[in-house]
Structures are given as structure tokens and as C-alpha cells.
C-alpha positions as CSV (number, residue, x, y, z in Angstrom):
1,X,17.7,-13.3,9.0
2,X,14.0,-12.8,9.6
3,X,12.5,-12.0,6.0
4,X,10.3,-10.2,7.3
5,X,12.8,-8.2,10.1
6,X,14.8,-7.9,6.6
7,X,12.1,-6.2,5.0
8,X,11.5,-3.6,7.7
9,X,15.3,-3.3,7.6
10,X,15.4,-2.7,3.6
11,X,12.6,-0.5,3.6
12,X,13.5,1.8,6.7
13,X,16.8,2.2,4.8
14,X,15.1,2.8,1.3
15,X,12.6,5.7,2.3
16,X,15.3,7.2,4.5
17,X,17.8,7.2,1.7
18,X,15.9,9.3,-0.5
19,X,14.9,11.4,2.6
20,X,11.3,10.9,2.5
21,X,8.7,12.0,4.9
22,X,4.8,11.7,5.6
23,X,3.3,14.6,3.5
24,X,1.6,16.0,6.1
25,X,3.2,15.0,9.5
26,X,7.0,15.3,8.5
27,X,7.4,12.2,10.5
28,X,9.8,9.5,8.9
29,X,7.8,7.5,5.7
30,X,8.4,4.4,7.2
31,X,5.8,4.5,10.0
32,X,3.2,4.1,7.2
33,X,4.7,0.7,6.1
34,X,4.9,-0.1,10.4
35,X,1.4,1.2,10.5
36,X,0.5,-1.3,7.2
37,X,1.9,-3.7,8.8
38,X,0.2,-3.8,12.3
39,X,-3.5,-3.3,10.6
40,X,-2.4,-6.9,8.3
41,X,-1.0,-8.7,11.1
42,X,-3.9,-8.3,13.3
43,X,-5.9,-10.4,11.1
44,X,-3.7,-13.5,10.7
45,X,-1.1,-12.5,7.9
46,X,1.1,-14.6,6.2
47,X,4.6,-14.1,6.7
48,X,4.8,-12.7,3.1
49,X,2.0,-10.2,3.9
50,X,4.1,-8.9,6.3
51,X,7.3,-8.5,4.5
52,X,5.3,-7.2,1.2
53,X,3.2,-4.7,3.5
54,X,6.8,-3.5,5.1
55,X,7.9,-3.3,1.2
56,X,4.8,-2.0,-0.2
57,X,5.7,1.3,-1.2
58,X,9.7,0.9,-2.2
59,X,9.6,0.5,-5.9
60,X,7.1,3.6,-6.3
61,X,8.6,6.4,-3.9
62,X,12.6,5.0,-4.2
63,X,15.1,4.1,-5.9
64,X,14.6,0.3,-5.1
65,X,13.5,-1.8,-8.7
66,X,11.4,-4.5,-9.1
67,X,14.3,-6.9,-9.7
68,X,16.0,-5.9,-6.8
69,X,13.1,-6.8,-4.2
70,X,13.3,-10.1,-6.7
71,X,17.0,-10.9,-5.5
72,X,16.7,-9.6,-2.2
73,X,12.7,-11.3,-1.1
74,X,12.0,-13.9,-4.1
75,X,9.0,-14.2,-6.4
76,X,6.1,-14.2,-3.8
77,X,7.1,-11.2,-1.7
78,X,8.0,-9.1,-4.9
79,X,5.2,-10.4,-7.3
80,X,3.2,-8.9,-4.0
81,X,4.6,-5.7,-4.6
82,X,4.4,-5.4,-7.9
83,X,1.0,-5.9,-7.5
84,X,1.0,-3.1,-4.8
85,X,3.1,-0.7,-7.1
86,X,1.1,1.7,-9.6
87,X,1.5,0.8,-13.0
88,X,-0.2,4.0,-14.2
89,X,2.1,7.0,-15.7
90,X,1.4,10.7,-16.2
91,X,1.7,9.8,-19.9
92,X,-1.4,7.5,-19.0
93,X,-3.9,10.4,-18.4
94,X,-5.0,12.9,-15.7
95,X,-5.4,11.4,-12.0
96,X,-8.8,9.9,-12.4
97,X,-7.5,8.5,-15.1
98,X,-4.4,6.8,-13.7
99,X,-6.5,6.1,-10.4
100,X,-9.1,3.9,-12.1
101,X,-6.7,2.4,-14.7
102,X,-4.8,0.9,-10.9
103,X,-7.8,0.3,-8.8
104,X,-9.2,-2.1,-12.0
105,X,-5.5,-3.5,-11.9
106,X,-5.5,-4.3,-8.4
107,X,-9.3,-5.7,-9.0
108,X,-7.4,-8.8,-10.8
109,X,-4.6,-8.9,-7.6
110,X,-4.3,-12.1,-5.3
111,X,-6.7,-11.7,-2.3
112,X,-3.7,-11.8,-0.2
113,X,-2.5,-8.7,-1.9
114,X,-6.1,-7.2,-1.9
115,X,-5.6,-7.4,1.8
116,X,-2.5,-5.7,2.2
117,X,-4.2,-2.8,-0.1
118,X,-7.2,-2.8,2.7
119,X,-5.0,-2.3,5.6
120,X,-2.8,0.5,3.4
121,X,-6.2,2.2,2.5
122,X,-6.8,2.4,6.2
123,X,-4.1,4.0,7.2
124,X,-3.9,6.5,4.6
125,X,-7.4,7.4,5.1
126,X,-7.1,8.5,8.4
127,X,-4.0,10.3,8.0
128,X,-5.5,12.0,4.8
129,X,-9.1,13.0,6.5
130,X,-7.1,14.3,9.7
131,X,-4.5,16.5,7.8
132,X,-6.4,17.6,4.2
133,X,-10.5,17.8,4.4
134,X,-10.3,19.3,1.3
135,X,-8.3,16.8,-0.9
136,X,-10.5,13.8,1.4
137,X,-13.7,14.3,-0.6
138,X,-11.5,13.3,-4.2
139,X,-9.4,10.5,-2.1
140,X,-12.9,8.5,-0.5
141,X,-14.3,8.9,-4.5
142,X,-11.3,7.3,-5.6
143,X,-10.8,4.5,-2.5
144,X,-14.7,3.5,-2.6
145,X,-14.5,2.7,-6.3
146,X,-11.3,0.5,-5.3
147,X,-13.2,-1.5,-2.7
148,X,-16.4,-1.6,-5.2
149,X,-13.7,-3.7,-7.5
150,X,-11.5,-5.1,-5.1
151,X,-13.2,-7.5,-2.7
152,X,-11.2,-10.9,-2.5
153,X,-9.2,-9.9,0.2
154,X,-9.8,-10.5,3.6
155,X,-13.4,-9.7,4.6
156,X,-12.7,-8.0,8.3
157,X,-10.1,-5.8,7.0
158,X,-12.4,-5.6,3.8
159,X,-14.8,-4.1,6.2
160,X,-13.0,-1.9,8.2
161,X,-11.7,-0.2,5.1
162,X,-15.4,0.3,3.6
163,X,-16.1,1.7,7.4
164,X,-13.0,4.3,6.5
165,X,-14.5,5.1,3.0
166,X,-17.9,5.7,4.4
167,X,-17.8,6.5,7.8
């Protein structure tokens, strides 16, 4: 099979299994991951890209571990999502806290990971400034120190997610 078909697979089945939706849509989770996935693949993404951006956000919202997407997508795909997975705990501090302590984690990622974080910051910026004006104004703070410390990644996508940040 496809790995990355077999990550769209795996993840569609993950998110649905522990019933989870877009906050603010309702709409099934995975079209976030599909939407990831689109943004990356228009600008020339490796086949691991793809199946990481499809896999992105299964270790942090499901039951899926690390060691499974190991097994299941070997060491490049899954140190990808590691990389894409907060680290940060509630034990760890409050929000800004835990959001700085993983933006200055992800500052030391892979640029290919750094662009798979660009084209999930786009899409979750535009879903967040549609839906929730209010909780936008902390989200851009948080996102434009990300890109101020993350900027190995892929410098059209780079830009498009500064463009999201700033308007």
C-alpha cells in the first residue's frame, strides 16, 4: 500500500475512533490533516511530508503512541511527528508557558518538519480567525513568535504563513 494512502487511512480511522471533531465546525477532524496536506503538497513535498502531515496530529488528540506510528510508518515518518507532537504538559506551566517551551522545540526541528508546521499554522489560522475573533488576538501572539524562531522550512510556505500571522 501507498504509505502515504496508508497514512490518510490510519489517521481517518484514529480521529474518528475517539469521535473527534473540528472545534468549531463539527465537521470530521480529519479534514484538517487533508487540508495540511494539500497546503504541503503544493509546494513540492516529499512523500514523508505527506504521510507525516496526514499523521500530524495522531499521537496528541488519540490514542495512537509514538511507537506505534514507529511500526506502522518507520523512523522518518514518525521522528516527523514526534517532532510535530507537543512535548509540553499542564504540569509544565500555564499556556504561554507550554506554547513557548514547543515553538523553541520546534525552532531545533528539520526544515522539512518546519514546513509541515507552516502549512498546519495556515490552516488553523483561518479556521481560528473565521470562528473565534476573540481567542485570534492570543493565537497570532503565539504563531508569530513560532515563525520568529522557526524559519528553516520552506520559504514560500514560510511566507504564506507570516502573511496569515500578519495579515
Amino acid at each position: 500500500m501507498d504509505i502515504v494512502y496508508k497514512a490518510r487511512v490510519f489517521a481517518t480511522a484514529a480521529h474518528a475512533a475517539v469521535k473527534q471533531v473540528r472545534k468549531y465546525t463539527g465537521e470530521p477532524y480529519i479534514v484538517h490533516p487533508e487540508e495540511v496536506v494539500r497546503i504541503i503538497a503544493y509546494h513540492s513535498a516529499t512523500l514523508e511530508q505527506l504521510a507525516a502531515s496526514w499523521l500530524h496530529d495522531t499521537v496528541e488528540d488519540t490514542g495512537v503512541t509514538q511507537d506505534l506510528i514507529v511500526y506502522e510508518f518507520g523512523p522518518i515518518i514518525a521522528e516527523y511527528v514526534h517532532w510535530l507532537t507537543d512535548q509540553s504538559t499542564a504540569e509544565d506551566g500555564n499556556r504561554a508557558v507550554r506554547k513557548k517551551m514547543d515553538a523553541d522545540r520546534l525552532a531545533l526541528a528539520p526544515p522539512a518538519v518546519q514546513s509541515i508546521k507552516y502549512a498546519d499554522l495556515i490552516s488553523n489560522t483561518k479556521s481560528i480567525i473565521a470562528h473565534d475573533p476573540g481567542f485570534a488576538k492570543t493565537y497570532l501572539q503565539e504563531k508569530a513568535y513560532l515563525l520568529s524562531v522557526m524559519n528553516k522550512g520552506n520559504p514560500e510556505l514560510y511566507k504564506l504563513a507570516l502573511q496569515n500571522i500578519v495579515g
